[in-house]
N, C-alpha and C positions, 0 to 999 in steps of 0.2 A: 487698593483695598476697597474692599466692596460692603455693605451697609451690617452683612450680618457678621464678617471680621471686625468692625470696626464698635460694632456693639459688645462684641463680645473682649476687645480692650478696655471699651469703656467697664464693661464689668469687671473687670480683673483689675481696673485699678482703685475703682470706686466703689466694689465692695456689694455692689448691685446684682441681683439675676441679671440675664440673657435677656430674657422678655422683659424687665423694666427698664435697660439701656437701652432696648431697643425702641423702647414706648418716649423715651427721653428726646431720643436723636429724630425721630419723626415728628415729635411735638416741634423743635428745634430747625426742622428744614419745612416745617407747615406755618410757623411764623416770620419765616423769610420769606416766603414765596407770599404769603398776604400783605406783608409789608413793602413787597415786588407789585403786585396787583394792585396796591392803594398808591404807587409811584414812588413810596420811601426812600431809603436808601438805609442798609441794615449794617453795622459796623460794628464788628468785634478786634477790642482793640488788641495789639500782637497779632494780629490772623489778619485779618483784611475786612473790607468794603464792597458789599454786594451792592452792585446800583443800576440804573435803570440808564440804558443809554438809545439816543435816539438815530435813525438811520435815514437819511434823504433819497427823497424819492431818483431811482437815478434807470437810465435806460443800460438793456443790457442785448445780449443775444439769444436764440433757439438755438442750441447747438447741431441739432437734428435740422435745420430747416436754413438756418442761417440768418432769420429775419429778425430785425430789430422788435424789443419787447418791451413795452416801461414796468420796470419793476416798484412798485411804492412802496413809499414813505413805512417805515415799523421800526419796533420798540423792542428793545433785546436788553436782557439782564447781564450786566458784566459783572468782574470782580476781578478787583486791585489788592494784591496782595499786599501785607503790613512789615512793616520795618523788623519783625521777633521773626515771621513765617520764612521771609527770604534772607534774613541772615543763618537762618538754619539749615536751607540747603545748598551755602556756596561752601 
């Protein structure tokens, strides 16, 4: 599902235009991603836990060349799904 199907449910059940769902879900993924950049960790509870996870610096390969490379140390956003989100697709 992609952002303007998914607005367009949110409007259909909530009663909303097109363009205010859509104004909603972007406010909504624009305060995860600043609470992502401030190091947070964003949790809605039934759905899951967007959070910041850290990655060690670690050496890796040039597949083209074959020569060893050190890859570093970054910061990648994950998400743990909630106990309601994955009971609902087994």
């Amino acid at each position: 599902m992609r952002k303007p199907e998914l607005a367009a449910a949110v409007a259909e059940k909530t009663g909303l235009t097109r363009d205010k769902a859509g104004e909603v879900i972007t406010a909504v993924t624009d305060q995860i991603s600043a609470a992502a950049a401030r190091g947070e960790d964003t949790t809605l509870i039934g759905f899951g836990t967007f959070n910041i996870r850290s990655r060690e610096a670690r050496d890796g390969r040039n597949p083209q060349t074959g020569a060893t490379i050190r890859i570093p140390a970054s910061k990648t956003v994950g998400f743990k799904a909630g106990k309601a989100l994955k009971d609902s697709i087994r």
